[in-house]
C-alpha positions in Angstrom: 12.2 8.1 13.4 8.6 6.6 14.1 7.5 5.0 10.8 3.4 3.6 10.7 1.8 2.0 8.1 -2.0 1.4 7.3 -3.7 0.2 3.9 -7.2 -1.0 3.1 -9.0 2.1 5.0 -11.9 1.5 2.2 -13.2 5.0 3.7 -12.2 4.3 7.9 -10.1 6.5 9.8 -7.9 4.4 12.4 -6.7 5.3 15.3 -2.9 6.5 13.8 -0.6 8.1 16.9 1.2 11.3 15.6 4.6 10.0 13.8 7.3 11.0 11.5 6.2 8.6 8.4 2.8 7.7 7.4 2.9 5.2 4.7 -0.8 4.2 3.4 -0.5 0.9 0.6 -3.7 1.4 -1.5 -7.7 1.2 -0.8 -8.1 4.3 0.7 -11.5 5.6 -0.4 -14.8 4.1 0.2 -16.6 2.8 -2.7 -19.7 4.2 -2.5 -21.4 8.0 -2.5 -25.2 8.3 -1.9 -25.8 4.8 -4.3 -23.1 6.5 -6.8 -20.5 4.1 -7.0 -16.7 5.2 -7.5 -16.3 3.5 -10.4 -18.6 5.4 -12.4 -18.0 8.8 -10.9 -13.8 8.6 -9.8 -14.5 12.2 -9.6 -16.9 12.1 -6.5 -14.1 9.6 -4.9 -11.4 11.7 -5.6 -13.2 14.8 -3.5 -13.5 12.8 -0.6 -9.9 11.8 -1.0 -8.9 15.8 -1.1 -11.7 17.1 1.7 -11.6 14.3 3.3 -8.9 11.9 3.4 -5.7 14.5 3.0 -6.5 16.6 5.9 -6.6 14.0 8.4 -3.6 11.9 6.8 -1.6 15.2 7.0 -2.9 15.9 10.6 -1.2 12.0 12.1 2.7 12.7 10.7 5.4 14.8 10.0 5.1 13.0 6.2 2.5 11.1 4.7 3.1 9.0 1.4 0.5 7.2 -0.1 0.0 4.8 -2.9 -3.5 3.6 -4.7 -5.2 0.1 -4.4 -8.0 -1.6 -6.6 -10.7 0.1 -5.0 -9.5 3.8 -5.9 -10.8 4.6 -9.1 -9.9 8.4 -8.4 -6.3 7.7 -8.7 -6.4 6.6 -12.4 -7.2 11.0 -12.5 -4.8 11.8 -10.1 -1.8 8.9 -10.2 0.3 11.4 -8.7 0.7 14.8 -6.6 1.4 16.2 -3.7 -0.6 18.2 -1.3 1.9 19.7 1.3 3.3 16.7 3.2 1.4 14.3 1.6 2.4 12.6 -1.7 1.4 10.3 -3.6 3.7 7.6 -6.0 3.0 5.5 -8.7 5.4 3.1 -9.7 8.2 5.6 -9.0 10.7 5.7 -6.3 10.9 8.1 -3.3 13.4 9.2 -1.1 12.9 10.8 2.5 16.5 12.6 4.4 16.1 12.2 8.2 17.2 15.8 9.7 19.8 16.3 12.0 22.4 14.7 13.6 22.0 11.2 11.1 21.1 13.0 8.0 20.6 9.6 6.5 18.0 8.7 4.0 15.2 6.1 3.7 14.9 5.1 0.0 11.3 3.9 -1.3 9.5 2.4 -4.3 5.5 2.6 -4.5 3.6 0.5 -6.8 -0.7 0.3 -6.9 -1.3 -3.1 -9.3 -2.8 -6.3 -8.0 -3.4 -9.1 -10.1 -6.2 -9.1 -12.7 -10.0 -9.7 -11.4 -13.7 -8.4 -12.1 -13.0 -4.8 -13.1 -11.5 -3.4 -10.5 -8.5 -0.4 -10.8 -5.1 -0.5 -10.8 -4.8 -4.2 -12.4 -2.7 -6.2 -14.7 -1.8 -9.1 -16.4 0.7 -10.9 -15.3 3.3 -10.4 -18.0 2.2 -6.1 -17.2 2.8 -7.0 -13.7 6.4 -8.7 -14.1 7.7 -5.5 -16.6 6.2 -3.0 -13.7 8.0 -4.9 -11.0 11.2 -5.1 -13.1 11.3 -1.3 -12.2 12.5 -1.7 -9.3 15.3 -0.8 -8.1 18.2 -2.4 -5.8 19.0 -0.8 -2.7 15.4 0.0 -1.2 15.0 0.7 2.5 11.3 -0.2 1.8 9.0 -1.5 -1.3 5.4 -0.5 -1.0 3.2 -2.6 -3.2 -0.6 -2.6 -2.9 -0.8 -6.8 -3.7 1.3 -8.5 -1.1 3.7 -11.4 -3.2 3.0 -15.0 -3.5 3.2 -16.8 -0.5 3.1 -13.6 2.4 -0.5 -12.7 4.2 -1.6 -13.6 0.8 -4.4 -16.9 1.9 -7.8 -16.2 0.6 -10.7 -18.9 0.5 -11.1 -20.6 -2.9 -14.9 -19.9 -3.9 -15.6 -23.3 -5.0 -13.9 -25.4 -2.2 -13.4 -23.1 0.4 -9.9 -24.1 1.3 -7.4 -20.9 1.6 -5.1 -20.5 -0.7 -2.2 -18.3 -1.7 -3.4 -16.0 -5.1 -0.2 -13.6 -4.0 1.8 -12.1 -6.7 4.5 -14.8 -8.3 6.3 -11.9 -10.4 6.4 -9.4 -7.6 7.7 -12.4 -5.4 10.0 -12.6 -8.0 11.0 -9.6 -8.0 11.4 -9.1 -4.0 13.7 -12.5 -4.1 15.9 -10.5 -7.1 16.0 -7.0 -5.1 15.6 -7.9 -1.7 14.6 -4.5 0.0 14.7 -4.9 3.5 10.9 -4.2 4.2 7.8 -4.6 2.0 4.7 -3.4 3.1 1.3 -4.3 1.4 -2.2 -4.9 2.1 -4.9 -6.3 -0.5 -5.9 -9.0 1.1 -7.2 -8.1 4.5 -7.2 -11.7 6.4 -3.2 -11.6 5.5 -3.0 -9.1 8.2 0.6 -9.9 10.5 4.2 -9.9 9.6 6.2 -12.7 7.3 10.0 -13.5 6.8 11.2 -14.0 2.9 14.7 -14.1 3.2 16.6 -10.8 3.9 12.9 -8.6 3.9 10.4 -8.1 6.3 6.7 -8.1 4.7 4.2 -6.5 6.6 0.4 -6.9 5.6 -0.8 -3.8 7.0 -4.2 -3.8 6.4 -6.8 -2.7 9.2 -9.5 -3.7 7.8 -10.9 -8.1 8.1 -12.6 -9.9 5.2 -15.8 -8.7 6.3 -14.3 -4.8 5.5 -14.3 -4.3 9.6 -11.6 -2.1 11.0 -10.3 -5.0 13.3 -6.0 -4.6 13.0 -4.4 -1.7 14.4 -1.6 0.4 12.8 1.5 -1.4 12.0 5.1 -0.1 13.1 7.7 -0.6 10.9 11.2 -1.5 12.1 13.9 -0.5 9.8 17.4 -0.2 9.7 18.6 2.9 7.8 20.6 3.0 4.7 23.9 4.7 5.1 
């Protein structure tokens, strides 16, 4: 089984080669229609999520599951569906049963939050964020959180000095060091692009898009080892 995951498309379409699994962690949509801006009208964004987004996703694998990010005001209307092969998750787990001969299953958990800034969606405290991320559950092939945690392709420049720093996720750290899935995959922040060791998991920053909102990073193949 091929699995690919992207986040961060704020609006690109990357070059995905046709596979069984199409994760996408958050910041799909662009932000902006004709000077109307996505906060303000979630219900242009959400069109070009449906017209646009959902036929190609559906076009590049076999099964496409999708989670929001902070840019995608639309999903506050829609915070879950499906169209065909493509669903999307909030906070909720999902589970996918390879066909024939292995008939084994990949078991999931999707969650959209990022820490609180500006007025962005999807957000929330920090106490919100450690109850959300107490959800989940034990035994997950593969945790897909919009924020990456504290620590993993989290380093973002501080605006006064302009030293990175790590403003990852301490409770969903916290959380990853409790339930130790075997792979995370997350995006958020975009220079945090690559793949990082925490223990027993895998996290994969899977965003394609650079600081500068460039489509620089290519699709991202996850290795997994199959639950029984």
């Amino acid at each position: 089984m091929k699995i690919t995951a992207i986040s961060d498309l704020h609006g690109r379409f990357p070059g995905v080669d046709p596979c069984d699994l199409l994760i996408v962690g958050g910041d799909i949509c662009p932000d902006g229609f004709g000077g109307r801006w996505a906060q303000y009208h979630p219900d242009l964004q959400l069109e070009w999520f449906k017209t646009e987004f959902v036929p190609w996703a559906q076009s590049k694998a076999k099964h496409v599951m999708v989670t929001w990010g902070n840019h995608d005001f639309c999903g506050h209307l829609l915070p879950r569906g499906s169209f065909g092969n493509l669903s999307i998750f909030t906070d909720e787990r999902a589970q996918l049963i390879l066909g024939p001969p292995t008939h084994q299953k990949v078991k999931l958990w999707f969650t959209p939050w990022s820490n609180q800034f500006m007025n962005w969606a999807w957000m929330k405290r920090h106490d919100e964020l450690a109850a959300v991320y107490a959800q989940i559950p034990w035994g997950l092939d593969i945790l897909v959180s919009h924020q990456p945690p504290y620590g993993c392709g989290d380093r973002y420049p501080n605006a006064g000095t302009g030293e990175m720093e790590h403003i990852g996720s301490s409770e969903l750290l916290y959380a990853i060091e409790q339930k130790k899935p075997k792979v995370v995959i997350c995006g958020h922040l975009h220079g945090g692009h690559g793949v990082y060791n925490l223990g027993e998991t895998t996290v994969y920053n899977v965003s394609i898009v650079n600081e500068a909102y460039r489509p620089v990073y290519p699709p991202t193949d996850i290795q997994l080892t199959y639950s029984a």
